[in-house]
Legacy VTK file of the C-alpha trace (Angstrom):
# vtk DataFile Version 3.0
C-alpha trace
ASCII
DATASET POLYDATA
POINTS 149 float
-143.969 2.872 -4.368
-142.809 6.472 -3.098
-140.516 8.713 -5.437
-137.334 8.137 -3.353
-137.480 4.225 -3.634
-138.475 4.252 -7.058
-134.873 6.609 -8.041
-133.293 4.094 -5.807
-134.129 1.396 -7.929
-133.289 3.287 -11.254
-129.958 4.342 -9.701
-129.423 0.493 -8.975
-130.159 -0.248 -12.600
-127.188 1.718 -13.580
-124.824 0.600 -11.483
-126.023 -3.076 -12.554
-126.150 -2.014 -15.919
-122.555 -0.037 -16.208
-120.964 -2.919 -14.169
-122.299 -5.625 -16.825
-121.518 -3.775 -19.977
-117.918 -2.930 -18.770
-117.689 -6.769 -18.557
-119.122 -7.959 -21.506
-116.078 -5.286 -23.108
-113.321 -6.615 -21.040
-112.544 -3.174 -19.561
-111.631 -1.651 -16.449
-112.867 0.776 -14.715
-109.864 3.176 -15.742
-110.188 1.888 -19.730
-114.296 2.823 -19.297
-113.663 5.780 -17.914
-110.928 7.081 -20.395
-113.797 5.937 -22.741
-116.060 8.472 -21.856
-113.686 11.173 -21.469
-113.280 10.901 -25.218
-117.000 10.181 -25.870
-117.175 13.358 -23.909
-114.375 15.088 -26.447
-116.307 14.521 -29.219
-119.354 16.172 -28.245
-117.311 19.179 -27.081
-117.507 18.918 -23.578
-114.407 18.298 -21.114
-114.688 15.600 -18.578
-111.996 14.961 -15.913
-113.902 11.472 -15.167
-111.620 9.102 -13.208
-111.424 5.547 -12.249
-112.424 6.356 -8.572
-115.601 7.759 -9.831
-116.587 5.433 -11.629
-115.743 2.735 -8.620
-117.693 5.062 -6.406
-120.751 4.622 -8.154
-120.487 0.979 -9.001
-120.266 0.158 -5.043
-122.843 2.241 -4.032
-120.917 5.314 -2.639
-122.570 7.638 -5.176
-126.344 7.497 -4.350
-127.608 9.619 -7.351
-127.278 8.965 -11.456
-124.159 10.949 -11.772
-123.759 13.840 -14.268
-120.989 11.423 -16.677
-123.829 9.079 -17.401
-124.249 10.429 -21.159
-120.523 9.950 -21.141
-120.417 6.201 -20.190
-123.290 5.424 -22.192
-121.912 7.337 -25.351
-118.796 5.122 -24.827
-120.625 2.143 -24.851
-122.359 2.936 -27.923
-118.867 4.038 -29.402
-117.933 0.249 -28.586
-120.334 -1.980 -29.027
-119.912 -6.012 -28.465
-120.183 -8.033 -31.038
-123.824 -9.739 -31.215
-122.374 -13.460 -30.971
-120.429 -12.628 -27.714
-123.718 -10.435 -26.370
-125.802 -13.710 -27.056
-123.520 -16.024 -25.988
-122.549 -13.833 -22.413
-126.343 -13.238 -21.815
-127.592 -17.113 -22.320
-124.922 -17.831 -19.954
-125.788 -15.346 -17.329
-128.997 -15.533 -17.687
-128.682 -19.223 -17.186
-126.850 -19.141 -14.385
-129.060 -16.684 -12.030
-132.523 -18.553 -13.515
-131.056 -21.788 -12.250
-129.434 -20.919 -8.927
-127.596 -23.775 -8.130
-126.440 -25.384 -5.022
-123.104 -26.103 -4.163
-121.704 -29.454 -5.321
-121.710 -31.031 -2.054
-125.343 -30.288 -1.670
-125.915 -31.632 -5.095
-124.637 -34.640 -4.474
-126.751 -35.064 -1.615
-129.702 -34.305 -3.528
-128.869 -36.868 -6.301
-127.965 -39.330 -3.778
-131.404 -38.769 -2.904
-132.932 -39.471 -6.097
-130.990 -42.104 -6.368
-131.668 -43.865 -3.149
-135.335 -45.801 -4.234
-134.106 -46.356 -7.421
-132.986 -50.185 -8.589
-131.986 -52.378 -5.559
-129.832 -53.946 -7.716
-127.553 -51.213 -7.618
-124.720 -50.667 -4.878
-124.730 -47.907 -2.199
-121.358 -47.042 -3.276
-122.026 -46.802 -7.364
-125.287 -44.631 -6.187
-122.524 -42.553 -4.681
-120.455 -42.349 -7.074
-123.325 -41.484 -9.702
-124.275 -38.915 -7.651
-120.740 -37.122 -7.350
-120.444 -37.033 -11.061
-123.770 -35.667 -12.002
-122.765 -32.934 -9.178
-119.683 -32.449 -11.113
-120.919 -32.080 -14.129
-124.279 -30.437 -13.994
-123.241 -26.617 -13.799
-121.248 -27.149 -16.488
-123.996 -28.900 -18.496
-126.222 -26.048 -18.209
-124.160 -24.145 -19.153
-123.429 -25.779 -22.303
-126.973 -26.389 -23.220
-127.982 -22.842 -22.488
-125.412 -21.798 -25.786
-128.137 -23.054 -28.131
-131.275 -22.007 -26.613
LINES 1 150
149 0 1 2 3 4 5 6 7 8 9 10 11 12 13 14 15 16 17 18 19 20 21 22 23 24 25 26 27 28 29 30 31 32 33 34 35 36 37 38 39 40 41 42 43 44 45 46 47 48 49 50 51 52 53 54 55 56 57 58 59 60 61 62 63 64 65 66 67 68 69 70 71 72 73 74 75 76 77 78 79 80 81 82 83 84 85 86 87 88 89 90 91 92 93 94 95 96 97 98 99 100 101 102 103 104 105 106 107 108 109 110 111 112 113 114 115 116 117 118 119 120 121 122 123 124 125 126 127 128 129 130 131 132 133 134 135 136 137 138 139 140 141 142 143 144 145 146 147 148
């Protein structure tokens, strides 16, 4: 891996990393950046950081780790999350990209699937309809299960 590809990827772990901090706070770019400016404040140092900046950097306009990265990360650490909500928010996103599920239609084909060989006994349309729930209701399964893992 060259030098330029490997900043690229560190510059891409910030914005990932800014982005999913602001959210775990609940704040906006604005509230995150008139975070820092006073994170900045108190270590004597005057920052005109703005909203668009921050945007900027979060879509990708800003190719380089910009020089208010102390700032944003001193804010964070000003604010931290509490460590139920950090568990909780991580087991669900975690959860979510590990499991990468389908849409519900193509769920529902899949369980119909699974379904198909299974006791002759049982209708066509109950195998259906067995298969639309479990579509339904799997995301949100997972979901749930992942909160005590």
């Amino acid at each position: 891996m060259n030098e330029a590809s490997s900043k690229l990827r560190t510059v891409e772990k910030f914005r990932k990393w800014i982005f999913e901090e602001r959210q775990l706070r609940g704040w906006s770019r604005t509230k995150l950046a008139e975070e820092a400016r006073m994170a900045a404040k108190q270590r004597n140092v005057e920052s005109n950081l703005k909203q668009q900046s921050i945007s900027a950097f979060e879509l990708g306009q800003i190719k380089s780790i910009p020089s208010w990265m102390p700032y944003v990360m001193a804010a964070f650490e000003n604010n931290p999350i509490s460590p139920t909500m950090n568990s909780i928010t991580l087991t669900k996103c975690n959860a979510s990209k590990n499991v990468g599920l389908p849409e519900e239609k193509d769920l529902k084909k899949l369980f119909l699937g699974l379904l198909t060989p299974v006791e002759e006994d049982i209708t066509p349309q109950l195998k259906r309809k067995i298969a639309s729930i479990l579509a339904q209701r799997l995301p949100k399964g997972l979901e749930q299960i992942s909160l005590f893992q």
